[in-house]
Structures are given as C-alpha cells and as structure tokens.
N, C-alpha and C positions, 0 to 999 in steps of 0.2 A: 101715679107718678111719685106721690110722695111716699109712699112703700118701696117702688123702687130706691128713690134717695137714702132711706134707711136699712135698705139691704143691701147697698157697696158700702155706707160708713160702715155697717158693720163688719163685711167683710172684712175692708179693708184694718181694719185693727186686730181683729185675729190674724190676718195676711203680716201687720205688723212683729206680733206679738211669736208666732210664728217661726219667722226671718229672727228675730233676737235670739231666740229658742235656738236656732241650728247652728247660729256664731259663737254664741257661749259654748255649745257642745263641742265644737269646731276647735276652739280656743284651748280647754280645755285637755283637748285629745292629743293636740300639736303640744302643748305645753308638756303632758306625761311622756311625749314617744320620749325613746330610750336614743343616747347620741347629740352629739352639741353641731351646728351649722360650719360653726369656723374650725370643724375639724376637718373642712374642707380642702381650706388654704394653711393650717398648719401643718407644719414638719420639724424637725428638732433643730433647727437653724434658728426657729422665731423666739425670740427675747418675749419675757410676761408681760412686757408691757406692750409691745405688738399685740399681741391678743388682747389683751384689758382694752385696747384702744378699740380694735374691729370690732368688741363686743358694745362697748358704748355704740360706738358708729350704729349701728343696728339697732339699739337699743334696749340690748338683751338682759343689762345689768339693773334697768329701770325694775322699780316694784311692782310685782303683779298685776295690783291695781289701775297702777299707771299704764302698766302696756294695754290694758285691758281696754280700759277707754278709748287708747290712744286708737284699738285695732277698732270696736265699733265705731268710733266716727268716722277713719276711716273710709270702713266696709260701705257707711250709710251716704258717704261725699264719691263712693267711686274712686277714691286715693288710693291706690294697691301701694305706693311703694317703688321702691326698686327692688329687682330681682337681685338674690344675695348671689345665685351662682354667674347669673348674665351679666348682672349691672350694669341692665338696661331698665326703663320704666316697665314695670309689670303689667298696666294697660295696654301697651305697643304688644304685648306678645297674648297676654289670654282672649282680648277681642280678636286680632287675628286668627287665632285657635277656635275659638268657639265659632266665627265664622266658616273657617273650613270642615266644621263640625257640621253646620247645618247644611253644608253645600252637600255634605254628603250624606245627610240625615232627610231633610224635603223633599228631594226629587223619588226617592223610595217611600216614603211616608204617604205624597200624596198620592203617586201610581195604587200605591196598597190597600189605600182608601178605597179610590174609584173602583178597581176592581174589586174590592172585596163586597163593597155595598151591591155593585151588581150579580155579581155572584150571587151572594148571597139571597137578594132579592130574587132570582133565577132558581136557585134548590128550596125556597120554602113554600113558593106558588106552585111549585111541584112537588108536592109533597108527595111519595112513595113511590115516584120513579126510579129506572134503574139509573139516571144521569145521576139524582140528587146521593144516590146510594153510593155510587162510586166517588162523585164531589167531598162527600163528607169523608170518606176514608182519606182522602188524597188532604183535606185541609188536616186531619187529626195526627197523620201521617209529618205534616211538615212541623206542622205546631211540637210537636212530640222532640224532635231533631236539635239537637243543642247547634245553638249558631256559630258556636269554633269548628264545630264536627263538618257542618254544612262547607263553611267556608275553607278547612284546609281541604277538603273535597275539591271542592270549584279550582283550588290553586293548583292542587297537584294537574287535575285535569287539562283546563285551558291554560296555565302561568306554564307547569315544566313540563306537561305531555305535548300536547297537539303547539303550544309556544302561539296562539291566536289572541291572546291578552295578557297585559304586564302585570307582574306578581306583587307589585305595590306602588306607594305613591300617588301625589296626588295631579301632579302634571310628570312628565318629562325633565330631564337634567336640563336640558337645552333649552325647554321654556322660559322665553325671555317677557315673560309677562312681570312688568311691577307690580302691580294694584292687584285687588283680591278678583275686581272684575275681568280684567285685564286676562287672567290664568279661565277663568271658568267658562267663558264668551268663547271657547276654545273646543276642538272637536278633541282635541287632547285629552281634556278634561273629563268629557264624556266618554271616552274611549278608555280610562283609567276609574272611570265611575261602573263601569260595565259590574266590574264581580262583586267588591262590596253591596252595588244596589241588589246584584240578585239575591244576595244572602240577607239583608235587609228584607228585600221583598219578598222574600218565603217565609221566613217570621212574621211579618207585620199584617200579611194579607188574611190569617187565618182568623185573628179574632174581628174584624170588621164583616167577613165572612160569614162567621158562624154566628157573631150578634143577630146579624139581620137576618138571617134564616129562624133562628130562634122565634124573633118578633115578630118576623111576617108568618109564621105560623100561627101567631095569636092575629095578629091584626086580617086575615084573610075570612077568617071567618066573621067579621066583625057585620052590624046592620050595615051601616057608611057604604060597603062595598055591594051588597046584595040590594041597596037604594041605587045606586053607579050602574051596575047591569041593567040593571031595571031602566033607564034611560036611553038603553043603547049605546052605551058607550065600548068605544072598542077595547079588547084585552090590553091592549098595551097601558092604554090608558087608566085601567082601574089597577092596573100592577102599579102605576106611576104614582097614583094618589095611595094609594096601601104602603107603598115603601116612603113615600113621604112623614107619613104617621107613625112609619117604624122605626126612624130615625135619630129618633131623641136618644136612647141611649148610645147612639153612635159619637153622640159628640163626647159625652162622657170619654168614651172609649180614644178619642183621638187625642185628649189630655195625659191619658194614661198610658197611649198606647209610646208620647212624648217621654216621658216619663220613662218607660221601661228602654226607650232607646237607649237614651242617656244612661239606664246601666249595665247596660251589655254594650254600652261604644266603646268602652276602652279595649279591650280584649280583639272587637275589631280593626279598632285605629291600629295595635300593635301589628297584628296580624299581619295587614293589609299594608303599614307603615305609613297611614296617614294622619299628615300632621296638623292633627284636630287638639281639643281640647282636653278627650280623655288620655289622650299619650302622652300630651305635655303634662300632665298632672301624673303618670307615673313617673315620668322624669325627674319633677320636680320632687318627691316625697323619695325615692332615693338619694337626691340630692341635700336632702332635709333646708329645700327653699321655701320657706315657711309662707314668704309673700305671694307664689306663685298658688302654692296649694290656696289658703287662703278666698286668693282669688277665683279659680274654680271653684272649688267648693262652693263660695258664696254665689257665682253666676248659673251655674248649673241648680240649682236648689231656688234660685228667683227666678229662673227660665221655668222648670215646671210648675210653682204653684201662681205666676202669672197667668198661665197657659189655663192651668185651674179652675183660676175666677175668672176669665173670658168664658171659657164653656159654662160656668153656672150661668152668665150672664145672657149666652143665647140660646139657653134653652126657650125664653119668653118670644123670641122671634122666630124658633121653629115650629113651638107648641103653644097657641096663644089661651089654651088651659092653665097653663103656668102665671101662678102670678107670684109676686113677694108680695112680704108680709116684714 
C-alpha cells in the first residue's frame, strides 16, 4: 500500500510537470501565430484609441510575463476567460463541446472495445484457420483506410445516395432538447450518431483486435491453460480465463486508443458537422480566439494524460503480478 502511495505522488508530479510543459508550449505558439485577434472587429472607421482600449480590455498590451501567469493560473483555476469572438464565458462553450465530443467519441469506443477483444480473443485460439486468416485481412484492411476516406464513403453512400441517414449534425434543427441530456436521451441522436460511429468504429476495432490475438497467441500456450483442461473444464471457459490474462495490454491500448481519437476528431467533427470540441477549436484558431484555443488545448491534453494514469493505475486490479514500487 505504501508503494502504492508513492507511485501516484509520483505520478502525479510528473502529471503536473507535464500539464506546465504543454501550456507554456501552448502559450508560446499562440503568442508567435502571425495576425492580431482585434483585427477581427477593426475596420478603418475605428479611432487608435478604440483599439488601444479592446486591446487593454483583453489584455494583450500586458508584459509577457504578466499575461503569462495570468494564463497559468488561470488554466490551473479552470478560468478560460471570455470568448474574444463570442463574448460569452469560454467555460459555457468548450465543456459543452467536449461534451458532445464524447457523446460521440464512447458509444464507438466502447462498441470497439467489446468487439474487438472478442474478436480478437476468437482469431488467436484459432490460430491457422481459414476464419482467423480471413479476420486478419478484413481488420489490416480497415486499419490501413484513412478515416476522411471511410467517412466521405459512408456520406456519399447513405447521406446523398440511398438518402437513409443525415449527412451531419448532432440532433435535428427541430430538436427542442435544452440540456446536453435532454438532446442525446433522443432516438434522434442515435439516428445522427449512426455514420460517425461506424467510421469510428472501423478504426477503433482493429487495434483492440489485433492486440488480443497477438496476446492470446502467447498466452494459449501457456501451463495455466493446459492445468484448466486438465480439470475438465469447458472450452469456453479456458478461452475465458486466457483472454482474461491477455488483457492487460488492452488497457493500455484504450488510453491510447482515447488519445488517437481525440486526433483524428476534428477532421471528423468538420466532416460530419458535429459540434464537438475539435471543430470549435478550428473555429476558434481562424478566429485567432486565443481563449477558446487555450481552452481546448488545455482540456483535450488533461483528458488524455488523466485517462493515462487511470490505466497505469488498473493494471494492479487486472494483473495482481503488478505491483509499484
């Protein structure tokens, strides 16, 4: 237990150190783009001192230094600011975002999961069949398939051919849902989640797939299992205990797998025209809305390396081999 205690404090300060790491770079990046924010709302009508003023207002005239602090404490309080194009609270808009980010990130993610581990667990106990032979082509096949390519496929098909699914969006114009649950508690919702998920889920299924075929190829031959037969115990069953033990780099694999969504979402969100976090975040960087960016960046970058150190964390509850130190 006390190993354990000493392997979150540590995490956690690299976790910190980390997070400072990516704001400063962040900071940094946003300070060099090329292009000033209030050449948003200037036009040759506005007097210097209009400008001089919106730029205080924002505080863009402040010393380096200053804004500098001012942006990590901030980042570290969850104070985004106001939106310079919206000017509205930049909280009220990237939590909304990132929420409909995962509405349409989980429901594919864990589908992808379940079947992939079983799959997968299906092609390595059969190893040199013609099923596992064909499996493998068909998972290498999708893996291979870039997700814009997949996805203007699916649109052209069901969106403008056959017309059996809507070509974006994340409910209906008419959807009279307020609240974020209000919209997704909605058969609408699932009906407009139909083509993103499958395009999600033909990417995501291939590496939880091919992990666990990988692993249970080593774990099938393992004693544990030829002790399990040896008992009488049914096939099902010693598949069940062998993909159990094949599993730990799975978890990895679902932080990662977090991880790679989050950088192929935007491309989908635009796509698809859902209004998730990765599309408000190209909005915002044409906009040069520094608070908005900001705040993505920062939530999208603590979403996966939380996710991170939860998976280090249960590897000790799947594999009780595992200890810290």
């Amino acid at each position: 237990m006390q190993g354990l205690r000493l392997y979150i404090m540590r995490r956690l300060m690299t976790l910190s150190f980390v997070i400072w790491a990516i704001l400063t770079l962040l900071f940094i990046v946003l300070k060099t783009l090329p292009g000033d924010p209030t050449a948003i709302f200037v036009d040759s009508n506005f007097a210097p001192e209009m400008i001089a003023a919106q730029r205080a207002a924002w505080g863009l005239d402040d010393p380096l230094l200053v804004q500098y602090g001012r942006y990590i404490w901030n980042m570290a309080t969850f104070e985004f600011g106001q939106s310079f194009f919206q000017a509205v609270p930049v909280r009220e808009i990237v939590f909304e975002k990132l929420l409909n980010t995962w509405a349409m990130v989980l429901p594919a993610l864990v589908i992808a999961i379940v079947l992939g581990a079983i799959l997968g667990a299906m092609l390595g106990w059969r190893r040199g069949s013609r099923g596992e032979g064909t499996g493998v082509a068909l998972l290498l096949a999708l893996r291979s398939a870039p997700s814009f390519f997949v996805a203007i496929l699916l649109l052209m098909l069901f969106a403008y051919q056959v017309r059996w699914l809507p070509s974006g969006g994340m409910v209906s114009l008419d959807n009279d849902g307020e609240t974020f649950l209000a919209r997704i508690l909605t058969f609408d919702y699932l009906y407009h989640l139909i083509l993103p998920g499958l395009v999600l889920l033909s990417r995501e299924i291939t590496t939880p797939a091919l992990l666990l075929r990988s692993t249970m190829l080593e774990v099938r031959n393992s004693d544990f299992v030829d002790i399990l037969r040896a008992k009488g115990l049914k096939e099902r069953v010693v598949v069940t205990h062998a993909a159990r033990n094949a599993m730990l780099p799975l978890v990895t694999d679902v932080a990662v797998s977090l991880a790679l969504l989050f950088e192929g979402q935007v491309l989908l969100e635009i796509i698809f025209a859902w209004p998730g976090i990765g599309r408000e975040l190209v909005t915002a960087l044409n906009n040069l809305d520094y608070p908005i960016v900001q705040a993505c960046f920062f939530l999208m970058a603590l979403t996966i390396l939380v996710l991170n150190f939860i998976a280090d964390l249960l590897y000790g509850l799947i594999d009780p081999r595992v200890t810290y130190t």
